[in-house]
TIDO-110732 format. One record per residue (C-alpha): residue in three letters; x, y, z. Coordinates in pm, 1 decimal, m for minus. Last residue first. Layout:
BEGIN
{rest=ALA&px=X&py=Y&pz=Z}
...
END
This chain:
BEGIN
{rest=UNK&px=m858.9&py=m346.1&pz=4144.9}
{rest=UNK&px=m1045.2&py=m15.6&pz=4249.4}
{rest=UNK&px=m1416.7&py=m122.1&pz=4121.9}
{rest=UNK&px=m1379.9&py=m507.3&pz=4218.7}
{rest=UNK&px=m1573.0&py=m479.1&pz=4570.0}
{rest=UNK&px=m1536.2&py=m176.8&pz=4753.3}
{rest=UNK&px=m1499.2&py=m383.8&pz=5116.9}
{rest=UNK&px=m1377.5&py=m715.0&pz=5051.1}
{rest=UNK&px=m1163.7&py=m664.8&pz=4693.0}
{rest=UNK&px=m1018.2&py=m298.9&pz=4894.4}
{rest=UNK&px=m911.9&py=m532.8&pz=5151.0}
{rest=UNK&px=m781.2&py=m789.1&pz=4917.4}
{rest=UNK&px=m575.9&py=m490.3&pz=4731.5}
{rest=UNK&px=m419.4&py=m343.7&pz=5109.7}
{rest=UNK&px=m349.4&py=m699.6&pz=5168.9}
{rest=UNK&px=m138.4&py=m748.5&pz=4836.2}
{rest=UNK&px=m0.5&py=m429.9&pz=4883.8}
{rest=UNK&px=166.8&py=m547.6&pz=5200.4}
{rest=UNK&px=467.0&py=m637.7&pz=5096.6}
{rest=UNK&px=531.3&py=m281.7&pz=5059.1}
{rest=UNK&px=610.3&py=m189.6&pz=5419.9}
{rest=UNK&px=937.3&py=m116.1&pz=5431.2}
{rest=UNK&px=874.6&py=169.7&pz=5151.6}
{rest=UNK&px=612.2&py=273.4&pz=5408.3}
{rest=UNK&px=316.9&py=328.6&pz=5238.3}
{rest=UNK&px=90.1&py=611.7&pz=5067.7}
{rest=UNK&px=m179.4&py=477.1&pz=4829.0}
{rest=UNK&px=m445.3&py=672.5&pz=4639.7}
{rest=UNK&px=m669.1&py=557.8&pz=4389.4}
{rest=UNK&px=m926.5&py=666.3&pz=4107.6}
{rest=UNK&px=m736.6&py=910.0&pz=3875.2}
{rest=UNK&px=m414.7&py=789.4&pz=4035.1}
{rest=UNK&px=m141.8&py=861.0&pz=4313.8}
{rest=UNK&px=127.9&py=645.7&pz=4407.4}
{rest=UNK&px=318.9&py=772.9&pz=4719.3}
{rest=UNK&px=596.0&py=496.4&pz=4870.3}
{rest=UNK&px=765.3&py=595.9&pz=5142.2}
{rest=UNK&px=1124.5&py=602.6&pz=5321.1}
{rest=UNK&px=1110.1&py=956.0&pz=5467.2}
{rest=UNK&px=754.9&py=1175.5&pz=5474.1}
{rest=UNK&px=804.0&py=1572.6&pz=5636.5}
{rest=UNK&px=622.8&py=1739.7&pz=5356.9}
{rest=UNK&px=437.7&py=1660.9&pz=5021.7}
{rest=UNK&px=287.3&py=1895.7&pz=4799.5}
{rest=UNK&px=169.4&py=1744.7&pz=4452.5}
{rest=UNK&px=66.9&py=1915.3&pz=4155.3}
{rest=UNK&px=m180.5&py=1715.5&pz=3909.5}
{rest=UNK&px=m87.3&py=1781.0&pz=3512.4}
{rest=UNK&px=52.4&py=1440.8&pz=3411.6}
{rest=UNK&px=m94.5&py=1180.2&pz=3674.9}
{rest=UNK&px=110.6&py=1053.1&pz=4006.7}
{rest=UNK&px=416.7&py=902.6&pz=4079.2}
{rest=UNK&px=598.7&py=942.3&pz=4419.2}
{rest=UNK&px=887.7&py=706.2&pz=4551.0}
{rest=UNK&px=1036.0&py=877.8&pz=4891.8}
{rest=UNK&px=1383.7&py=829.7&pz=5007.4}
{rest=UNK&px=1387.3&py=1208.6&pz=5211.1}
{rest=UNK&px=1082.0&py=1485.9&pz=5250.8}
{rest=UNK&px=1132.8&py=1778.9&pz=5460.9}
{rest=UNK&px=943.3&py=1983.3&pz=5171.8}
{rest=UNK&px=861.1&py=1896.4&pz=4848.6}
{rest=UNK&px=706.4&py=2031.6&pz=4566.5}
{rest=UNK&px=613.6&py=1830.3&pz=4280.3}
{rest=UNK&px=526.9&py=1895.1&pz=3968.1}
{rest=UNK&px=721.5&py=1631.6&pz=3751.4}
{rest=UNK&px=658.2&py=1313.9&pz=3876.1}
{rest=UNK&px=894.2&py=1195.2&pz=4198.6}
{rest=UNK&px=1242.4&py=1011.5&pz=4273.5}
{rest=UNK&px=1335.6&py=1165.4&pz=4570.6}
{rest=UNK&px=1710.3&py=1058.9&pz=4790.7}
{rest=UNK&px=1713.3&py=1407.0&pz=4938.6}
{rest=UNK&px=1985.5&py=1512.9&pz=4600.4}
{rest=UNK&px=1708.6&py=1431.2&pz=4361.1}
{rest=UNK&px=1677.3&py=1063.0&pz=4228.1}
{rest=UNK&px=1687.5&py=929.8&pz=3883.7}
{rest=UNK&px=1467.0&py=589.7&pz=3865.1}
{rest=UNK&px=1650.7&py=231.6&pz=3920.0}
{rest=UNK&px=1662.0&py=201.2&pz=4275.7}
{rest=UNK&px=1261.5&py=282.0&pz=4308.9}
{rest=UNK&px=1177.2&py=59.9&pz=4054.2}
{rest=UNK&px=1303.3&py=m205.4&pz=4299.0}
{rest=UNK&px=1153.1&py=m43.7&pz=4552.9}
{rest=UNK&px=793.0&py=m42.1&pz=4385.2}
{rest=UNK&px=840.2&py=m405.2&pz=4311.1}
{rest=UNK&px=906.8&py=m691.3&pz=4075.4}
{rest=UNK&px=1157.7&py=m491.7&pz=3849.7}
{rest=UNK&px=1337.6&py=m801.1&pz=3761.5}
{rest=UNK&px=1640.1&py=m623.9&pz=3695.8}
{rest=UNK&px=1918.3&py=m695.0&pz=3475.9}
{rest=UNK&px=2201.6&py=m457.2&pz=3404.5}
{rest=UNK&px=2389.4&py=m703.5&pz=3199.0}
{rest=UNK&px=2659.4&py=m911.1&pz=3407.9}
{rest=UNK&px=2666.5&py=m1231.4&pz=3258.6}
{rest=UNK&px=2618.6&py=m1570.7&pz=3356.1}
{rest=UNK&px=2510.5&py=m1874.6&pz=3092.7}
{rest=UNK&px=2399.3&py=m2159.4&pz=3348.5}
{rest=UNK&px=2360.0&py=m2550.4&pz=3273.5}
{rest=UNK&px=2095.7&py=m2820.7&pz=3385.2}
{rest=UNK&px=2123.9&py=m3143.7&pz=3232.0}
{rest=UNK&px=2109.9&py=m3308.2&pz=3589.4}
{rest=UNK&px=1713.2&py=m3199.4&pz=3615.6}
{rest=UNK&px=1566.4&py=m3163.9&pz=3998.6}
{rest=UNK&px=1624.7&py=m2817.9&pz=4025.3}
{rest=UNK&px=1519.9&py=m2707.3&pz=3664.2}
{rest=UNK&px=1197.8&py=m2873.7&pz=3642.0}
{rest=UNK&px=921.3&py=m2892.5&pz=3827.2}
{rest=UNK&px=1067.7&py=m2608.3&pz=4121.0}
{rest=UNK&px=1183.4&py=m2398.2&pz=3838.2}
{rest=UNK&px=927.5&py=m2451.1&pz=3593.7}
{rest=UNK&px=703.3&py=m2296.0&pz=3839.9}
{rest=UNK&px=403.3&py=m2523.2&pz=3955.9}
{rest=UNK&px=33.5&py=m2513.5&pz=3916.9}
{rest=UNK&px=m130.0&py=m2828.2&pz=3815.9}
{rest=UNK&px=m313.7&py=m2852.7&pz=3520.5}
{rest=UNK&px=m677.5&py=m3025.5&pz=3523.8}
{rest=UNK&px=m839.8&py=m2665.9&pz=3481.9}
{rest=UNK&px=m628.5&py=m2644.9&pz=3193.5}
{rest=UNK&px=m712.7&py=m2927.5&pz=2987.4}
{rest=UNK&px=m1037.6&py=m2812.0&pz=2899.4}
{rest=UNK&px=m1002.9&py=m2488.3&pz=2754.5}
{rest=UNK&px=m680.1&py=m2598.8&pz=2558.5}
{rest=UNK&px=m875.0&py=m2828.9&pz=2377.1}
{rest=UNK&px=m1096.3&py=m2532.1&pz=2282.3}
{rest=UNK&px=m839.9&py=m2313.4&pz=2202.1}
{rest=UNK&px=m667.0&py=m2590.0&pz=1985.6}
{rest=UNK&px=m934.6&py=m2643.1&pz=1741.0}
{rest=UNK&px=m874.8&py=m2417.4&pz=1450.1}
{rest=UNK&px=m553.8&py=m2590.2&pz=1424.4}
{rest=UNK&px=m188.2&py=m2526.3&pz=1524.2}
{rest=UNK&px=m241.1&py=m2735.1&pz=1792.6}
{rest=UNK&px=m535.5&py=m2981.8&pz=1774.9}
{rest=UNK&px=m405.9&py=m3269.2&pz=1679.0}
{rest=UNK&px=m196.5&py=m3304.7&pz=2028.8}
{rest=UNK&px=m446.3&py=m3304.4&pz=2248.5}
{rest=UNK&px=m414.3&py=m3524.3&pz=2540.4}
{rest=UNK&px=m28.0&py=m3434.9&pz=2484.6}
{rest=UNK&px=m95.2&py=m3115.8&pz=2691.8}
{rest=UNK&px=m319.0&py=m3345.9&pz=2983.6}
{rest=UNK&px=m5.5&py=m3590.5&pz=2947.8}
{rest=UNK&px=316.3&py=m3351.1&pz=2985.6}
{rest=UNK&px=153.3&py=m3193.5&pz=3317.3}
{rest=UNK&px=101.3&py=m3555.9&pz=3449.2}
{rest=UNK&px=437.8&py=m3642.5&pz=3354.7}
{rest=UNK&px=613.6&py=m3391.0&pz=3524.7}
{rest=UNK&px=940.9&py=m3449.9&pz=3554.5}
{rest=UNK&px=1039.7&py=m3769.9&pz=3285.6}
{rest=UNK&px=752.3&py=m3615.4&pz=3034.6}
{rest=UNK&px=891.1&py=m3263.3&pz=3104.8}
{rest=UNK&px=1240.5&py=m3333.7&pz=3052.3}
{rest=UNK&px=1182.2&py=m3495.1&pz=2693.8}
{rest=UNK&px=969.9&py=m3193.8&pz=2632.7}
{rest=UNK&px=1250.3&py=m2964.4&pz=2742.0}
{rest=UNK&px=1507.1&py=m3129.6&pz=2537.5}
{rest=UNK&px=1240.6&py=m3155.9&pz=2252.9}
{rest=UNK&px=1176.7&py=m2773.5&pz=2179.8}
{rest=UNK&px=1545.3&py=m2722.9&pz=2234.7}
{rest=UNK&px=1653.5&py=m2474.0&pz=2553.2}
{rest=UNK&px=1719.8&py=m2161.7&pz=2648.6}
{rest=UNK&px=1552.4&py=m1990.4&pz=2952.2}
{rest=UNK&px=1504.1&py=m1661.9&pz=3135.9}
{rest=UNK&px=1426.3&py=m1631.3&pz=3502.2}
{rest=UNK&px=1663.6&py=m1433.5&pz=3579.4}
{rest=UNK&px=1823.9&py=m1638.1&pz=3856.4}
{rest=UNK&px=2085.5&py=m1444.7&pz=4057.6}
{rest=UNK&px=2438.6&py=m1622.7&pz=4072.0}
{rest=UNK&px=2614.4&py=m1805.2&pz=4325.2}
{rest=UNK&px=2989.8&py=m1967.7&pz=4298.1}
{rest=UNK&px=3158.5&py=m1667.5&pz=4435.9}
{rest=UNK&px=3177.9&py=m1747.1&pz=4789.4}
{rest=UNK&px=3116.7&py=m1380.6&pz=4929.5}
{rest=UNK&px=2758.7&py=m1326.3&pz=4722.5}
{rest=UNK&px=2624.5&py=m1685.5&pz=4878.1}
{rest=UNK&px=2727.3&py=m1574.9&pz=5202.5}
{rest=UNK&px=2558.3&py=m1245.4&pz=5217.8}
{rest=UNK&px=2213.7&py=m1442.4&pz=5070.3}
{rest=UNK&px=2254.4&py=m1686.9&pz=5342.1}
{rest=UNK&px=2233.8&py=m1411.4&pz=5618.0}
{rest=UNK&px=1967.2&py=m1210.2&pz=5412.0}
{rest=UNK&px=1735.9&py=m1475.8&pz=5384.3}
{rest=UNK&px=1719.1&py=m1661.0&pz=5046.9}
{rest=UNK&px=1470.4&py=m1628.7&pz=4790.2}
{rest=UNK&px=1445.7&py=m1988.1&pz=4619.8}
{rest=UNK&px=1793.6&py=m2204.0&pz=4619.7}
{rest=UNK&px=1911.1&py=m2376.2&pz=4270.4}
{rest=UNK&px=2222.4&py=m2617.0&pz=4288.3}
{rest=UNK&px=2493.0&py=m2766.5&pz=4106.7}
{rest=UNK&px=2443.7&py=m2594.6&pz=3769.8}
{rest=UNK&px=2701.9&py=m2693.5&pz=3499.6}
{rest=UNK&px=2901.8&py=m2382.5&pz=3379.6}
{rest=UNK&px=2872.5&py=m2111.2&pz=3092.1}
{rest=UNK&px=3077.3&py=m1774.7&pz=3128.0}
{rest=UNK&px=3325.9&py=m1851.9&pz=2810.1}
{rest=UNK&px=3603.2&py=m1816.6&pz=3077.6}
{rest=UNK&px=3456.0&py=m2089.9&pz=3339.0}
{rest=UNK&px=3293.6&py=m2005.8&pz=3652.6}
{rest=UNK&px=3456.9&py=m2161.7&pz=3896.2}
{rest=UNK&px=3302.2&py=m2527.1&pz=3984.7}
{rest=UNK&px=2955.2&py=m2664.1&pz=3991.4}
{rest=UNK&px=2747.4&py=m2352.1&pz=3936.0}
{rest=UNK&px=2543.8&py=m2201.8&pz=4246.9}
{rest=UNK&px=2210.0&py=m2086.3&pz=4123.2}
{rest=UNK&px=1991.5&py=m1809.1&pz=4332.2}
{rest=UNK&px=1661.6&py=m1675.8&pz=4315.4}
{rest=UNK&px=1598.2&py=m1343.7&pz=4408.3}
{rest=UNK&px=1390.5&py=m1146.6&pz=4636.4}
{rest=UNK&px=1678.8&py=m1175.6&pz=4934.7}
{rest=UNK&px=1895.0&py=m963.5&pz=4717.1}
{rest=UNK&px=2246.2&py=m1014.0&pz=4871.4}
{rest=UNK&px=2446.5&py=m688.6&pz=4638.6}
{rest=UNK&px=2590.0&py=m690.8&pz=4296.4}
{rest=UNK&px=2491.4&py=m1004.2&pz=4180.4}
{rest=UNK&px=2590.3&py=m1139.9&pz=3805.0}
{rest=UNK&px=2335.9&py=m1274.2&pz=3664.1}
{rest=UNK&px=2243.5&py=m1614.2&pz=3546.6}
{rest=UNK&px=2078.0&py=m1735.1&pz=3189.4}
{rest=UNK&px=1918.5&py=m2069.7&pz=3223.1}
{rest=UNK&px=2048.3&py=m2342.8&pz=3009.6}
{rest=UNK&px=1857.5&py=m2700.5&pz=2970.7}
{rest=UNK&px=2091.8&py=m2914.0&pz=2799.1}
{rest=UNK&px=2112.0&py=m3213.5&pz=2539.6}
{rest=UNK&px=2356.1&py=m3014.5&pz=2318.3}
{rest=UNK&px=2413.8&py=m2835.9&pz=1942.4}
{rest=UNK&px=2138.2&py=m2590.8&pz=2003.4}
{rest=UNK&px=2141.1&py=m2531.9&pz=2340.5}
{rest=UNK&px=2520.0&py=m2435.2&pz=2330.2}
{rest=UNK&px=2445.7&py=m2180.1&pz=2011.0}
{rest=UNK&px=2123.4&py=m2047.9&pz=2179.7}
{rest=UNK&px=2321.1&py=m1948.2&pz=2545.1}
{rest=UNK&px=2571.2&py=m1797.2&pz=2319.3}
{rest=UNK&px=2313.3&py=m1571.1&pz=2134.8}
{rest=UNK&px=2181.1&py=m1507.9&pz=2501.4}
{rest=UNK&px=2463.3&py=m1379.7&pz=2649.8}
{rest=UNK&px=2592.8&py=m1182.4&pz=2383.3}
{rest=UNK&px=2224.5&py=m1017.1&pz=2310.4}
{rest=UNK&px=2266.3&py=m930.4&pz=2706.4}
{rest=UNK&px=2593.4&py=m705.3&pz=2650.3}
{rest=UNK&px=2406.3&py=m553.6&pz=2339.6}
{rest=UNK&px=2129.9&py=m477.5&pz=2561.9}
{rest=UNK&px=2314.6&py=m335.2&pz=2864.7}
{rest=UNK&px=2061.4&py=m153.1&pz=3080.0}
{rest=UNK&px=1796.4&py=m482.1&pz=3091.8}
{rest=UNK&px=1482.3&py=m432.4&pz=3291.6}
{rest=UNK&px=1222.2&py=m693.0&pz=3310.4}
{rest=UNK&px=856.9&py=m736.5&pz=3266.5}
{rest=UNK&px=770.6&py=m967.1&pz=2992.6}
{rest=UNK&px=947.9&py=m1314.4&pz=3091.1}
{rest=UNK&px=1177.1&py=m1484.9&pz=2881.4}
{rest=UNK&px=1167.6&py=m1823.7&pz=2738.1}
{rest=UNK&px=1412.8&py=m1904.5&pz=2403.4}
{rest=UNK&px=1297.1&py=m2222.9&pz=2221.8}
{rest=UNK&px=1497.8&py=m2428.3&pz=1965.1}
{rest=UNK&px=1318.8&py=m2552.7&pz=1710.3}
{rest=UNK&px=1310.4&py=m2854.7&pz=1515.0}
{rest=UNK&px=953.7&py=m2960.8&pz=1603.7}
{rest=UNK&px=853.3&py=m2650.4&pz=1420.2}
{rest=UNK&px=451.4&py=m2677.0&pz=1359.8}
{rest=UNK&px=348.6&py=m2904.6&pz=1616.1}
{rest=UNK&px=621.8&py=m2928.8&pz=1857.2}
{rest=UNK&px=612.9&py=m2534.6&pz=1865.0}
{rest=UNK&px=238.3&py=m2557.5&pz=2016.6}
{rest=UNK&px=365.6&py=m2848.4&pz=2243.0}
{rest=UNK&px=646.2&py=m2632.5&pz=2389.8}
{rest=UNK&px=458.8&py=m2310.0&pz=2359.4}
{rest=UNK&px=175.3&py=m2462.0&pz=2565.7}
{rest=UNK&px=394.1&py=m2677.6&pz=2807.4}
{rest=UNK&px=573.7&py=m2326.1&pz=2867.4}
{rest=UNK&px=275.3&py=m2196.6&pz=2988.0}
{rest=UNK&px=178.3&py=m2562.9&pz=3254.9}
{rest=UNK&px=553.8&py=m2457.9&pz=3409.2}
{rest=UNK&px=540.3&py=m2085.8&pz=3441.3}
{rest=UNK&px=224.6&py=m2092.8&pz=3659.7}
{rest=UNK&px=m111.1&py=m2193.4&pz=3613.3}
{rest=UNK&px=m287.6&py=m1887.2&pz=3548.4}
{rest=UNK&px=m637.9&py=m1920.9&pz=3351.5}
{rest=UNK&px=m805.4&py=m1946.0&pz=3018.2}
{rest=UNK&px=m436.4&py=m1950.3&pz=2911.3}
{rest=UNK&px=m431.7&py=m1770.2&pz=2535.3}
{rest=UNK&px=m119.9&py=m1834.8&pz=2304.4}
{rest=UNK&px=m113.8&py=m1576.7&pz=2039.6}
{rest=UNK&px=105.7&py=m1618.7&pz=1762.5}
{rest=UNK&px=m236.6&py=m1726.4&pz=1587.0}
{rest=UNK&px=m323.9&py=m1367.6&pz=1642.8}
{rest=UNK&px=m50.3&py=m1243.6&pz=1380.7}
{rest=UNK&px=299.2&py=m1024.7&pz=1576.6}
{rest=UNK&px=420.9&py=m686.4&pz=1398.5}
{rest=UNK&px=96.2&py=m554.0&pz=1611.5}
{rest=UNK&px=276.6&py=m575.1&pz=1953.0}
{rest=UNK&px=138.8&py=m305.2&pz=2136.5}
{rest=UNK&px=m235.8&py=m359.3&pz=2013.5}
{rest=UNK&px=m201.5&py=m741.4&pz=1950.7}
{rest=UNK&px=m105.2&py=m794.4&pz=2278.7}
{rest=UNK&px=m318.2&py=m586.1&pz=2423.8}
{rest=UNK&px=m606.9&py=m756.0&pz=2256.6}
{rest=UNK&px=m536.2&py=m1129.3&pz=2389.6}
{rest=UNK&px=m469.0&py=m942.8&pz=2751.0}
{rest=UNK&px=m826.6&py=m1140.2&pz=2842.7}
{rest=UNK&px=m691.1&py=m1471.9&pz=2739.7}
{rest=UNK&px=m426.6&py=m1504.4&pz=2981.7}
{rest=UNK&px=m63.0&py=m1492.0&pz=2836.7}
{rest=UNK&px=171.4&py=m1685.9&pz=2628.7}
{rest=UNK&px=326.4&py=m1507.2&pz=2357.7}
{rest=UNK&px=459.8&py=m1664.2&pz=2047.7}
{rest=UNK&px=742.8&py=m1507.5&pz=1876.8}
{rest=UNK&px=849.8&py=m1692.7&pz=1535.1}
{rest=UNK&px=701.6&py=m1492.2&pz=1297.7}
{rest=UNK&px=865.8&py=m1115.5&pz=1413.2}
{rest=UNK&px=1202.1&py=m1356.6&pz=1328.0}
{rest=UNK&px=1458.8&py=m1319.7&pz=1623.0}
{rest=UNK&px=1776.7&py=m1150.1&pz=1605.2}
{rest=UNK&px=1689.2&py=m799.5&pz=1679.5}
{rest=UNK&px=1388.3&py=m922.0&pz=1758.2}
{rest=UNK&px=1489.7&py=m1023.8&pz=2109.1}
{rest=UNK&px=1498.3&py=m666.8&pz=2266.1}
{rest=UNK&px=1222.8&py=m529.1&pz=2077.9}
{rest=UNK&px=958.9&py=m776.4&pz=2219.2}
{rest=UNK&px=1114.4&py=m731.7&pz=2541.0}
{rest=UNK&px=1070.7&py=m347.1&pz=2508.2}
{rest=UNK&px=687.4&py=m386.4&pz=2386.8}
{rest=UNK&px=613.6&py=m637.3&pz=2680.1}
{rest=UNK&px=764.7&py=m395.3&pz=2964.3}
{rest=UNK&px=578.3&py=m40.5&pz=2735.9}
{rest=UNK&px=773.7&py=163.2&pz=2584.3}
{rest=UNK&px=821.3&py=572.8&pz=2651.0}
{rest=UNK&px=1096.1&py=538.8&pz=2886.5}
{rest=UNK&px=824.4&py=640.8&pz=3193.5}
{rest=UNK&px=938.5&py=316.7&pz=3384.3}
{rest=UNK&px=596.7&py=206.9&pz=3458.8}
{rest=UNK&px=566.5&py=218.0&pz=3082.6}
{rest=UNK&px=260.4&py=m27.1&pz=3099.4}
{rest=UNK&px=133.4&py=m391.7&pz=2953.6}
{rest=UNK&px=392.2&py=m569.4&pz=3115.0}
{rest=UNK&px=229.2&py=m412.3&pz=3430.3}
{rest=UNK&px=m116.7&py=m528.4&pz=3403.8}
{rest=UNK&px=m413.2&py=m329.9&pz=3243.2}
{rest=UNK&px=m750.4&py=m502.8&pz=3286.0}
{rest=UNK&px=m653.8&py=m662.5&pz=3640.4}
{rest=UNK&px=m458.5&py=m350.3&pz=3771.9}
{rest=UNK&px=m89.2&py=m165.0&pz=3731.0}
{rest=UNK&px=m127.3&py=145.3&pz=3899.9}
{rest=UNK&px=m266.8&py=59.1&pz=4212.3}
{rest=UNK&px=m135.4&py=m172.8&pz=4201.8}
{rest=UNK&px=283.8&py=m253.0&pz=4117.4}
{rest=UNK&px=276.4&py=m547.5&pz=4351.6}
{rest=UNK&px=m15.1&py=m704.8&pz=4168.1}
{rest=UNK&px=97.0&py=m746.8&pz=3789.8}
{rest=UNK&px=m139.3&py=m1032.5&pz=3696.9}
{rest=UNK&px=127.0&py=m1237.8&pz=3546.8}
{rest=UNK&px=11.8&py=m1300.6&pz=3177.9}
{rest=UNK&px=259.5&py=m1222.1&pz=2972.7}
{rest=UNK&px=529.0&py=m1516.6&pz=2934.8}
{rest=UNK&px=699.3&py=m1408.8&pz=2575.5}
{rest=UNK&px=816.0&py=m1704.8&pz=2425.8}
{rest=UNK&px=1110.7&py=m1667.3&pz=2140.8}
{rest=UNK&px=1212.7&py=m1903.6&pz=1840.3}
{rest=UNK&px=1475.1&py=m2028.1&pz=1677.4}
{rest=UNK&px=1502.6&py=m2201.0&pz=1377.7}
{rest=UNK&px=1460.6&py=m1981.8&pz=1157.6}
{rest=UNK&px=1786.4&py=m1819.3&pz=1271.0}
{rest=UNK&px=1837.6&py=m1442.6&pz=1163.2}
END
């Protein structure tokens, strides 16, 4: 293993598209939503430490997961911990690690993945990645690892490389575009040159900081405010008052599309963002009507449908097609699969009338 490099966890997305299962005290990275017997976070975690030190994780997530952390990753210490008093996007939590790493490994090179994904081909992905580390660590370059599409996802992100993708799998970027409508996304998948974003980064600790202060100087500033305190007994603090000040932005839109040192590592890994109950739904077994359903269930008439409910509780459904059924000790919800996008107004209703009880 490298000591050199290092791997950020992002964990502290509120998990809202997967309520009423996944809620404010117990997000989704935080669950086995996808019943493999691991938590998201805890697979991730396992995922890169096959060839990352246990000591050189640091997870970035809001203060109030601090203790699930700990609890499903315990081979991690708290001062791997880094708490956001609140959300600010991707951009102001990498600052954190970046800065943080500064500090006490300035020679490091940083690997940035999110929590919550789904990855079918691990060693596939470890080949990916390891090359993504070896390029990042000998050049000037921001690399983001791209995917392979298989169909036009309009919930994706998109990055079109500069020329035909070479042998080794790792070309210049030439453009990034942000969820796509269907028409565009069809034509990005016939040209070739477009690949889904994952979301996960490789980079140097001082590339990116170098980017950063050219990109979003302001951002850069507030965290360099308080650069004696990281690492010390004083950083939390510091970090309590710079964050209000910190803009929210994705790395993305801050960084990556507006940087020329931008390069892509593509692969075709079984990767999944696993943002949504239909995206879960196209990874779970199905019965021959299209069903993926907990066990005790009886169905009748019933085609496409998602169900999940608690251990021990039958369920009888008949004559539903295309929906969504998530049963739990306190909440119900049946939707339209079509429909989904609407959790977020079926939570704010629930926030206005029942207050925060059911969220």
């Amino acid at each position: 293993m490298n000591s050199h490099i290092y791997c950020v966890i992002m964990a502290g997305g509120a998990g809202t598209r997967f309520w009423p299962i996944s809620r404010s005290g117990r997000p989704k990275q935080f669950l086995d939503i996808l019943g493999t017997g691991k938590t998201f976070i805890r697979s991730t975690f396992e995922r890169f430490a096959e060839f990352v030190p246990a000591e050189n994780f640091l997870v970035v997530t809001n203060s109030t997961y601090r203790d699930l952390v700990l609890e499903q990753l315990p081979e991690i210490a708290p001062q791997q911990i880094l708490a956001e008093p609140l959300g600010r996007n991707t951009a102001p939590c990498i600052a954190y690690a970046a800065f943080r790493l500064k500090a006490t490994a300035p020679d490091s090179t940083m690997i940035v993945t999110p929590s919550d994904h789904l990855i079918l081909n691990e060693p596939a992905f470890r080949n990916v990645v390891e090359e993504a580390v070896e390029f990042a660590s000998s050049h000037e370059a921001l690399v983001t690892i791209g995917v392979q599409p298989t169909r036009p996802a309009t919930g994706y992100g998109y990055i079109q490389v500069d020329q035909p993708m070479r042998r080794d799998g790792l070309n210049k970027v030439k453009t990034f575009t942000e969820k796509p409508n269907l028409e565009l996304a069809k034509a990005f998948l016939q040209s070739g040159e477009f690949f889904w974003n994952s979301g996960i980064f490789v980079w140097q600790t001082r590339t990116i900081l170098e980017s950063m202060n050219r990109m979003l100087p302001e951002t850069c500033q507030l965290f360099a405010s308080i650069e004696g305190d990281y690492g010390t007994d004083r950083e939390q603090e510091g970090i309590a008052r710079i964050y209000p000040e910190c803009r929210a932005i994705s790395i993305d839109y801050g960084i990556m599309e507006k940087a020329n040192n931008v390069y892509v590592r593509c692969g075709d890994f079984g990767w999944s963002d696993i943002g949504t109950w239909g995206s879960l739904y196209e990874y779970l077994p199905k019965d021959a009507d299209g069903n993926t359903d907990s066990p005790d269930c009886i169905l009748f008439d019933t085609h496409g449908c998602l169900i999940k409910k608690p251990e021990g509780k039958l369920a009888v459904v008949e004559g539903l097609d295309e929906f969504i059924v998530i049963d739990t000790e306190d909440v119900l919800m049946i939707c339209p699969k079509e429909n989904e996008q609407n959790i977020k107004k079926f939570i704010d209703t629930a926030r206005f009338t029942k207050g925060d009880r059911f969220i």
